[in-house]
C-alpha positions as CSV (number, residue, x, y, z in Angstrom):
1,X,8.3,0.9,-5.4
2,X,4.9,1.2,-3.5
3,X,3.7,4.0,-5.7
4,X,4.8,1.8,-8.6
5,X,2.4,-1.0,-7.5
6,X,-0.3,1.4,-6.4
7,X,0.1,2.5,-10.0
8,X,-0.7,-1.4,-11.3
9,X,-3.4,-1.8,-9.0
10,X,-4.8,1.0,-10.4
11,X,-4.1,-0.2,-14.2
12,X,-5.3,-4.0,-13.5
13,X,-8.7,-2.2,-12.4
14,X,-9.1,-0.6,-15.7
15,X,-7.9,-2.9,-17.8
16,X,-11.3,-5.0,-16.5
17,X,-12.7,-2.8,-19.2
18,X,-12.9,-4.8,-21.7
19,X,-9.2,-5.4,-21.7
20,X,-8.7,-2.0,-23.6
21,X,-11.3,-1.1,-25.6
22,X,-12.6,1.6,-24.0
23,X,-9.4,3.1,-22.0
24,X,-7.1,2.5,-24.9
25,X,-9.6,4.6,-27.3
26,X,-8.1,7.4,-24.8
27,X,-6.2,8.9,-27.8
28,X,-8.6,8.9,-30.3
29,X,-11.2,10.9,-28.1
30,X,-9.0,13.5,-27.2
31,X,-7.8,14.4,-30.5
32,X,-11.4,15.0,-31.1
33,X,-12.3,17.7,-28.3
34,X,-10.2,20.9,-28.0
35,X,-8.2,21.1,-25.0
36,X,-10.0,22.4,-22.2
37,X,-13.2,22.0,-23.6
38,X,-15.9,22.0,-21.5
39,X,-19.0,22.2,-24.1
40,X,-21.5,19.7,-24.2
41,X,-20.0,18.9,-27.4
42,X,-17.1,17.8,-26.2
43,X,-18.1,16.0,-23.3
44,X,-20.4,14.0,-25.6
45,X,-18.0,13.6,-28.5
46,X,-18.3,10.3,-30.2
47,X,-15.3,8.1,-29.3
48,X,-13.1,7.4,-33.1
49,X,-11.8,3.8,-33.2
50,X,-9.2,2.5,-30.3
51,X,-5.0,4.6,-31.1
52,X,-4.5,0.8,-29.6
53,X,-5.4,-0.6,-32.5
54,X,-2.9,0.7,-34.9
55,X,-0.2,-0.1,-32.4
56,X,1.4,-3.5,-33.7
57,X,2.5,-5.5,-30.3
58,X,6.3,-6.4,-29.9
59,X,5.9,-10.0,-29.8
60,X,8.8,-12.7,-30.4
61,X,7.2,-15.7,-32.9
62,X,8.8,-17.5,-31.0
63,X,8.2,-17.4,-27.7
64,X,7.7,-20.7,-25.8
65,X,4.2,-21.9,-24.5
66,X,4.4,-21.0,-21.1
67,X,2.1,-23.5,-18.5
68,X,0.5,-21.3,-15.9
69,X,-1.9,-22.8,-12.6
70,X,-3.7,-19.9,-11.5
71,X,-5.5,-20.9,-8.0
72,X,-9.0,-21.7,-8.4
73,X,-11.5,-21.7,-5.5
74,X,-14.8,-23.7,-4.9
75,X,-17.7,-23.0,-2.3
76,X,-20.5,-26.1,-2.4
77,X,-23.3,-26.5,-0.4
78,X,-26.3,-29.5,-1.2
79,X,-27.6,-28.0,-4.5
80,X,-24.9,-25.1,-4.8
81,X,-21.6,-25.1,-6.6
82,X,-19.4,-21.8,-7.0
83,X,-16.2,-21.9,-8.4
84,X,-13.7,-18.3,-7.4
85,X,-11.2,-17.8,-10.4
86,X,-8.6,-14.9,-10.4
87,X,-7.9,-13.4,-13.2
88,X,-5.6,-11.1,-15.2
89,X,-6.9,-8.8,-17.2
90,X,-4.0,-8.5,-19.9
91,X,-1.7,-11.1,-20.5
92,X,0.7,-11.8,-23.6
93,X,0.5,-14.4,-26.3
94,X,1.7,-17.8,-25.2
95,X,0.6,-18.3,-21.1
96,X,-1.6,-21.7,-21.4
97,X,-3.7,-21.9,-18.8
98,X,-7.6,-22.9,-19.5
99,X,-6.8,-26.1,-19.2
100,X,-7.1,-29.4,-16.7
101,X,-9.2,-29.0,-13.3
102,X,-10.0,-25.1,-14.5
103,X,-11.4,-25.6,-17.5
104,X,-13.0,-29.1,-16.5
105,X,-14.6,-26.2,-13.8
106,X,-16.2,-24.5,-16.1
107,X,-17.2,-26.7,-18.3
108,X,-19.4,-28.2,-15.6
109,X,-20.8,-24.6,-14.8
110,X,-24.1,-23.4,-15.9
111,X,-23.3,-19.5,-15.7
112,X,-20.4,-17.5,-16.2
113,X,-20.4,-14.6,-13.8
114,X,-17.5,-11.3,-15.0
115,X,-17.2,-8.4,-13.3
116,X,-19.0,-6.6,-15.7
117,X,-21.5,-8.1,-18.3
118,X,-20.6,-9.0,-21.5
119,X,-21.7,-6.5,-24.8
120,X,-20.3,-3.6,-22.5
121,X,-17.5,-2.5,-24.9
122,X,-19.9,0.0,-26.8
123,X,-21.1,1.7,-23.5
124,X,-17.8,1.4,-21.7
125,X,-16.3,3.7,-25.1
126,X,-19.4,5.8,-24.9
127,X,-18.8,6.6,-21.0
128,X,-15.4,7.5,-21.2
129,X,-15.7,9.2,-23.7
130,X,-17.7,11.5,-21.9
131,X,-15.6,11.0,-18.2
132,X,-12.6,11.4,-19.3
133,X,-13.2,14.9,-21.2
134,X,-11.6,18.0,-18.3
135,X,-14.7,20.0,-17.8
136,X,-12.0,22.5,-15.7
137,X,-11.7,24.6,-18.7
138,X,-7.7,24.1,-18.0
139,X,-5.7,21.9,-20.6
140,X,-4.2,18.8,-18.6
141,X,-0.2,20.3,-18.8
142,X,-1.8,23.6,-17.6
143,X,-2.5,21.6,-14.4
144,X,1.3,20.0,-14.2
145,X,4.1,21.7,-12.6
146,X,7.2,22.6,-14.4
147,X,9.0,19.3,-13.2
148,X,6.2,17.1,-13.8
149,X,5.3,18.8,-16.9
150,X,9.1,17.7,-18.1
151,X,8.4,14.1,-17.1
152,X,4.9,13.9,-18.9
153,X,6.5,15.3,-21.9
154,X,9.2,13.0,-22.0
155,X,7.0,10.3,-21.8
156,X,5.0,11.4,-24.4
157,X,7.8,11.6,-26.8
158,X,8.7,8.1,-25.7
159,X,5.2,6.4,-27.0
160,X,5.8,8.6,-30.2
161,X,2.8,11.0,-29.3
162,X,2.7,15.0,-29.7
163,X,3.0,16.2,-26.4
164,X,-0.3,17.7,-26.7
165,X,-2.2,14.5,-27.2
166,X,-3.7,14.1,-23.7
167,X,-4.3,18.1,-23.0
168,X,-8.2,17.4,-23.2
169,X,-8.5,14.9,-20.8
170,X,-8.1,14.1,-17.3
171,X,-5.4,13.1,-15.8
172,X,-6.4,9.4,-14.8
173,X,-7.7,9.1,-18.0
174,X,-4.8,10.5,-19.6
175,X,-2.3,8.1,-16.8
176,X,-4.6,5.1,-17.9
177,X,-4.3,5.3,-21.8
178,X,-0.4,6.5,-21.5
179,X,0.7,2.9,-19.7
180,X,-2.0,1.1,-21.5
181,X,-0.4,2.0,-24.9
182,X,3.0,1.3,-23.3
183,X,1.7,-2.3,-22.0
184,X,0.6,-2.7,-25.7
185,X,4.0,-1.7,-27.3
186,X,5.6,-4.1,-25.0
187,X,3.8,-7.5,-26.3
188,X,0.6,-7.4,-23.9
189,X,-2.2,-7.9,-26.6
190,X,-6.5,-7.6,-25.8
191,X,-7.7,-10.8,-26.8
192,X,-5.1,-12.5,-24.3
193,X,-6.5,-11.7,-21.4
194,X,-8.4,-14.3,-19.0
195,X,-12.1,-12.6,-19.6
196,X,-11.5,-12.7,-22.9
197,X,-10.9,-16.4,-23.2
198,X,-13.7,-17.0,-20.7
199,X,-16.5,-14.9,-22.9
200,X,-15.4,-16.5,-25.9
201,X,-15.7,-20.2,-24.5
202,X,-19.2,-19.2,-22.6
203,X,-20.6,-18.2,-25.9
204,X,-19.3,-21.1,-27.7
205,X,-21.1,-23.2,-25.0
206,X,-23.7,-21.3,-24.9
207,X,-23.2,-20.2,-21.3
208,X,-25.2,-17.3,-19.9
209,X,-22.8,-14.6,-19.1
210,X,-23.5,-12.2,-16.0
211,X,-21.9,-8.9,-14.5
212,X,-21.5,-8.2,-11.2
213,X,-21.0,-4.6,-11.6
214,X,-21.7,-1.9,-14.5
215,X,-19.2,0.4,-16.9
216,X,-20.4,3.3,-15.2
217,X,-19.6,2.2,-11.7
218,X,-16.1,1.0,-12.6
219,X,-15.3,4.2,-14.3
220,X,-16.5,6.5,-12.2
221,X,-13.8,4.9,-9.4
222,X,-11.4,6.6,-11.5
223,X,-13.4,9.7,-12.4
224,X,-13.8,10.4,-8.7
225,X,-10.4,10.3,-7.6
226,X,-9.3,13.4,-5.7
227,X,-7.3,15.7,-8.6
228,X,-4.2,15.3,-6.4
229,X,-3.9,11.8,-6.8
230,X,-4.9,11.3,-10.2
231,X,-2.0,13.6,-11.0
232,X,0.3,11.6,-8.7
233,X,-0.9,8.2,-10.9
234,X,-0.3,9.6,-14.3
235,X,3.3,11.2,-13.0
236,X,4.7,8.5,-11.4
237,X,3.8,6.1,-14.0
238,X,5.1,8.3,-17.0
239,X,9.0,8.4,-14.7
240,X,9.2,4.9,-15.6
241,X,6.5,2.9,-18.4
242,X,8.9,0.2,-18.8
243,X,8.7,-0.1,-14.6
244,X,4.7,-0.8,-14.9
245,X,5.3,-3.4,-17.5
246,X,7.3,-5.2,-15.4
247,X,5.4,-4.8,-12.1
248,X,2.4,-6.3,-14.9
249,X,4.9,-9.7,-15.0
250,X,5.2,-9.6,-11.7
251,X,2.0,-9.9,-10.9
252,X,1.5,-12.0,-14.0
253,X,4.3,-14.4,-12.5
254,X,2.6,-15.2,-9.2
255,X,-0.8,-15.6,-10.7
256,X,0.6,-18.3,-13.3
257,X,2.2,-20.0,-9.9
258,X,-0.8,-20.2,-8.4
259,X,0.8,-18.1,-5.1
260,X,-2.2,-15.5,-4.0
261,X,0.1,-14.7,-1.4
262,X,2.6,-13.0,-3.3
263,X,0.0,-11.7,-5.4
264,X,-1.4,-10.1,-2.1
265,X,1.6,-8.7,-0.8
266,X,2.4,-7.1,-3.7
267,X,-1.1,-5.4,-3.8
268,X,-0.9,-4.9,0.3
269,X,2.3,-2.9,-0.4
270,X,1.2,-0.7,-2.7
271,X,-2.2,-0.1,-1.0
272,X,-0.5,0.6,2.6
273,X,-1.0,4.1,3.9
274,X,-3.9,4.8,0.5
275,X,-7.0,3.6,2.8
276,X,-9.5,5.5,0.8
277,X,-8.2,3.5,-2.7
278,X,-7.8,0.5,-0.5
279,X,-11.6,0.4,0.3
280,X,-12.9,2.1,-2.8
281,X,-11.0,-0.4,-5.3
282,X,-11.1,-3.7,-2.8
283,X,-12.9,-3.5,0.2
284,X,-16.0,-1.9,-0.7
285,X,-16.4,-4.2,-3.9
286,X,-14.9,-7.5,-2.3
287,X,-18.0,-7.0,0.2
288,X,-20.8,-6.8,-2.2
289,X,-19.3,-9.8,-4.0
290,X,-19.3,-11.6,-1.4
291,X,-23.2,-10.2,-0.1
292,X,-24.0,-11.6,-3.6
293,X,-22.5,-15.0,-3.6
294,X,-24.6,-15.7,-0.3
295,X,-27.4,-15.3,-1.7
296,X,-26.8,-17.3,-5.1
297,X,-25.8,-19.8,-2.9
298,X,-30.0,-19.9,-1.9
299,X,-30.5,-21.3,-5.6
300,X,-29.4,-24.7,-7.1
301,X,-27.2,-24.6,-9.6
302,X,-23.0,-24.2,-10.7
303,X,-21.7,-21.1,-11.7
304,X,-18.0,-19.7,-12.6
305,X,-17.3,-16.3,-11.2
306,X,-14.2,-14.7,-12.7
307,X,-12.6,-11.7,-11.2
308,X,-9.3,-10.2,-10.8
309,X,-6.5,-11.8,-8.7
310,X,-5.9,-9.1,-6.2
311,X,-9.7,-9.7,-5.1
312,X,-9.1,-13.3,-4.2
313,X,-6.6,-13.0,-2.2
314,X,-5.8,-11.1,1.4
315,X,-7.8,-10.7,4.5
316,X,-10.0,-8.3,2.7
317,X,-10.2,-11.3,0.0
318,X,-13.5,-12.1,-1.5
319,X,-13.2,-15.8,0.2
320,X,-12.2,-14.4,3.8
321,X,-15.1,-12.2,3.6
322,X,-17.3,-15.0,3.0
323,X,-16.5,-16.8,6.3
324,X,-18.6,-13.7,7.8
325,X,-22.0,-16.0,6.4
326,X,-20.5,-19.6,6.8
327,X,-18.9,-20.3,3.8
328,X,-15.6,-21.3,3.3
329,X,-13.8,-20.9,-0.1
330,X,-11.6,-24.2,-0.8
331,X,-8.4,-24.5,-2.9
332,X,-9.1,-26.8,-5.8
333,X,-6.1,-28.8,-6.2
334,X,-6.0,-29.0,-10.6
């Protein structure tokens, strides 16, 4: 179970790209570079349009409207409003939840503040294209063992892919566009995610849009994972693809509940005992968001930061952190 929800941790990161854009063009890329490859060609090859895209989404036409309150979060001084939303990245057709107190929220913000900046689909597909190429020399089942070589084939031949599909990439790229092609098949669909909603509305309105990190520093968490692990993500999630979409609802379930605190337990169990992916995906970057909200609270003004749900909640949350420069993050009751 833990390395099931380390696995989704892992996933929800990812899927902050653009909601699949660039990870889900994962296919496409590889069928462009010769297994092994490590020419400048290849590691420059020119991502082809998203394999995502040609995959139609199981989705039932007639699937209920389900209400969802996500927990919203507000820190105020005398000129300074920020509101904290949690988001998740992929969601399917039919969860209602910009509505009410939330989207009353942002319609009274000036600024709409994502994790990364908006326009970064092109340079997100360009970078992976280039990250996610093996530079080894050694096709990606030449660095499987017999048994997990067996599982990763299996899998393969489960999303309908030759089994040779993946042999030029890496193995978290290879892990990432395997279960992000399996969330797709299973109804999850890009333009329902929250940050998609969120850019949309802020253009509409006219919103500035901001980024609180870049493409290349959000891929390269993945690119720099030990070898070791990345083989461990991509393995465990191809044993079971139908066990990551689920742990996706589950995580989907407490968020629509408005419950960070089973959306942090969740995370906490699959993060206990992986310290270095603990501070590398949270801590680390829960810090500087919270360095950064300090000091916009200096200038006047009401913004709407949106980031995922796991870095909301817990005692390495984004609003604990911020008790550190005598702020407190309050529940808005919507």
């Amino acid at each position: 179970m833990k390395i099931k929800i380390l696995n989704g941790l892992l996933l929800a990161t990812a899927l902050t790209l653009s909601a699949f854009s660039p990870v889900g063009s994962g296919y496409a890329i590889a069928q462009e570079s010769p297994a092994g490859s490590n020419s400048a060609a290849a590691q420059e090859a020119a991502p082809a349009p998203a394999a995502i895209d040609t995959l139609a989404p199981v989705v039932n036409a007639k699937a209920e409207t389900v209400d969802a309150n996500p927990a919203l979060w507000v820190v105020k001084d005398a000129d300074t409003t920020v509101y904290l939303f949690g988001t998740i990245h992929v969601l399917k057709p039919g969860v209602s939840w910009f509505d009410g107190g939330l989207k009353t929220a942002f319609d009274q913000s000036d600024q709409l503040v994502l994790e990364l900046p908006d326009g970064s689909d092109q340079k997100a597909q360009e970078l992976f294209g280039k990250l996610a190429i093996d530079t080894s020399g050694k096709s990606l089942r030449q660095k499987l063992t017999e048994n997990d070589r067996a599982i990763y084939d299996a899998a393969m031949k489960q999303l309908g892919l030759p089994e040779a599909s993946f042999d030029p990439l890496d193995p978290w790229a290879a892990g990432l566009t395997m279960q992000i092609l399996a969330l797709t098949k299973a109804g999850f669909t890009p333009g329902a995610g929250a940050e998609s909603i969120l850019t949309s509305s802020a253009k509409a309105a006219k919103k500035p849009i901001l980024g609180l990190e870049t493409v290349q520093y959000q891929l390269g968490l993945f690119d720099k994972l030990p070898e070791t692990t990345q083989i461990r993500f991509l393995i465990e999630g191809a044993k079971d693809l139908e066990g990551g979409n689920k742990l996706i609802d589950q995580l989907v379930e407490s968020w629509s509940a408005g419950e960070p605190e089973k959306l942090a337990a969740l995370i906490n169990e699959g993060l206990s005992g992986e310290l270095l992916l603990a501070d590398r995906l949270l801590t680390q970057r829960n810090a500087n968001w919270a360095a950064w909200i300090n000091k916009r609270m200096q200038k006047p003004g009401t913004i709407f930061i949106a980031v995922g749900a796991g870095h909301l909640s817990g005692t390495t949350s984004v609003p604990h952190l911020l008790t550190a420069y005598g702020l407190n993050a309050a529940r808005v009751n919507h």
